[in-house]
N, C-alpha and C positions, 0 to 999 in steps of 0.2 A: 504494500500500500504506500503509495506515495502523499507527500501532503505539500501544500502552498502556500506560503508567506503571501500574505497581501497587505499590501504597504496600505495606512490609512494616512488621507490627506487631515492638516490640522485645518479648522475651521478659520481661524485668530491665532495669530504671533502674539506674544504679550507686549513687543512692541507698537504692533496695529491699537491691542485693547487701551494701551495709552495713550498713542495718540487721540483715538475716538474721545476718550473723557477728557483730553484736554481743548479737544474742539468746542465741546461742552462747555469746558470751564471758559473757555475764551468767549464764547457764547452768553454764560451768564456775566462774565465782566463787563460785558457791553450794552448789559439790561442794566448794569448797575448805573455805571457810566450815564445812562438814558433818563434815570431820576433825575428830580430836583430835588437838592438837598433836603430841604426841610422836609420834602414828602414822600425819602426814601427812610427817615427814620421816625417816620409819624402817620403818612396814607396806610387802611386801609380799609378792608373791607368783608362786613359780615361776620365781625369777631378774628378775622384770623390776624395774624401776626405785621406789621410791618415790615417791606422785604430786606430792611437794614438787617432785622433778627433772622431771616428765612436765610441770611448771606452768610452772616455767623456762625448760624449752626451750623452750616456746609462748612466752613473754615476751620469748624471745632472737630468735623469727623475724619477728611480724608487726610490730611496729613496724621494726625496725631494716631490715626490710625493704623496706618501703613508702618510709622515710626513702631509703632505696638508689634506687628505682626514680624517684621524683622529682628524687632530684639525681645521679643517672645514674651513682652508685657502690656499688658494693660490696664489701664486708668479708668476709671469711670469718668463716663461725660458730664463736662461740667460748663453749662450754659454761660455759667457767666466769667470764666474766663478771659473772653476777651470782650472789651464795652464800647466800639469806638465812638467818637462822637461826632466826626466829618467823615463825608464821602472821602477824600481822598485818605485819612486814617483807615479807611476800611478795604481802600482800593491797595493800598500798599501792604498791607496783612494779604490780602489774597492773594497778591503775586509769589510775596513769601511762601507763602503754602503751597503754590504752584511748584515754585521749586525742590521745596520739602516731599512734596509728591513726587517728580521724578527722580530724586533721588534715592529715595526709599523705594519706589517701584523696581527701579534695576537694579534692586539690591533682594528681588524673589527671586528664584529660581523658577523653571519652569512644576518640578514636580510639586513646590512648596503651594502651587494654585489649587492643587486636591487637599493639602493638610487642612483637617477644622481648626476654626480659631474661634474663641470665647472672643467676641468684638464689646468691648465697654463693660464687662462682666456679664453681659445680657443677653446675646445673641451669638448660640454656637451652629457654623456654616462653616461648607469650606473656603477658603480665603478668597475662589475666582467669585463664589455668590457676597460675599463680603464687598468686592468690589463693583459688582453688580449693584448692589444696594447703593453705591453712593452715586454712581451715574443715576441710578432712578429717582432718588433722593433730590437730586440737585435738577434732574429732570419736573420732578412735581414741582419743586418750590419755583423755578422760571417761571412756568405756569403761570404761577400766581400771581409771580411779577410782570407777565406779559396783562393781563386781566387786569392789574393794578394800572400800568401805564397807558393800557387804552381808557379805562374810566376816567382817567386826568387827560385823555385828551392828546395823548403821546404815540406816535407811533414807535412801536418797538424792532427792533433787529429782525431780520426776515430768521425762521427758526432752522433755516437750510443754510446761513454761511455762518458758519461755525470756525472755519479758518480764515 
């Protein structure tokens, strides 16, 4: 009896996967960018949050996160960690974190994307749906901020140029 190796294609490079969320991220930078000051850390709408706080929280998970998952710790999430109080304070945290992201990102291996990881003590996944969650994440809350910038009257960033 004979048998056959059959090569399987990868779907995503974990380079590809980064790139994608960082088109995202440049994505929601440019929603940020689209506020007016006052009324990115004060509009909104229907109880829900201001998108100054929807930006934070994103700022509070993916890096510190990633930083968690390479040296094998993590923190609990902690909202109020960072408070900024102008757009551009908040615009230069998220580039940082930009950074902080690719650095920490090329510092997974490929097989470490199957390990489970406890993300903020709360949610154990394995690390590629870990990172899936913060594109989705950061996908919902744009959202919001797109919704938010059209009720003021703003048009927002078309949701397809991401680069």
């Amino acid at each position: 009896m004979t048998t056959t190796a059959t090569a399987t294609k990868q779907f995503m490079t974990s380079e590809q996967l980064l790139h994608d969320w960082q088109g995202h991220r440049n994505l929601t930078r440019r929603v940020i960018e689209a506020f007016p000051e006052k009324d990115l850390f004060e509009f909104s709408i229907g109880g829900m949050r201001p998108f100054a706080k929807l930006a934070v929280e994103l700022i509070g998970i993916g890096g510190p996160a990633l930083k968690g998952i390479v040296e094998g710790t993590m923190e609990a999430y902690n909202e109020e960690a960072f408070n900024p109080k102008t757009k551009e304070e908040l615009l230069k945290k998220w580039d940082e974190q930009t950074e902080v992201i690719n650095h920490y990102f090329n510092m997974i291996s490929e097989e470490r994307f199957q390990e489970t990881f406890n993300l903020f003590g709360e949610y154990e996944f394995p690390v590629y749906q870990n990172i899936l969650y913060f594109v989705d994440n950061e996908v919902h809350h744009r959202g919001q901020g797109y919704v938010y910038l059209r009720a003021l009257g703003i048009e927002p960033p078309f949701f397809w140029e991401r680069f």
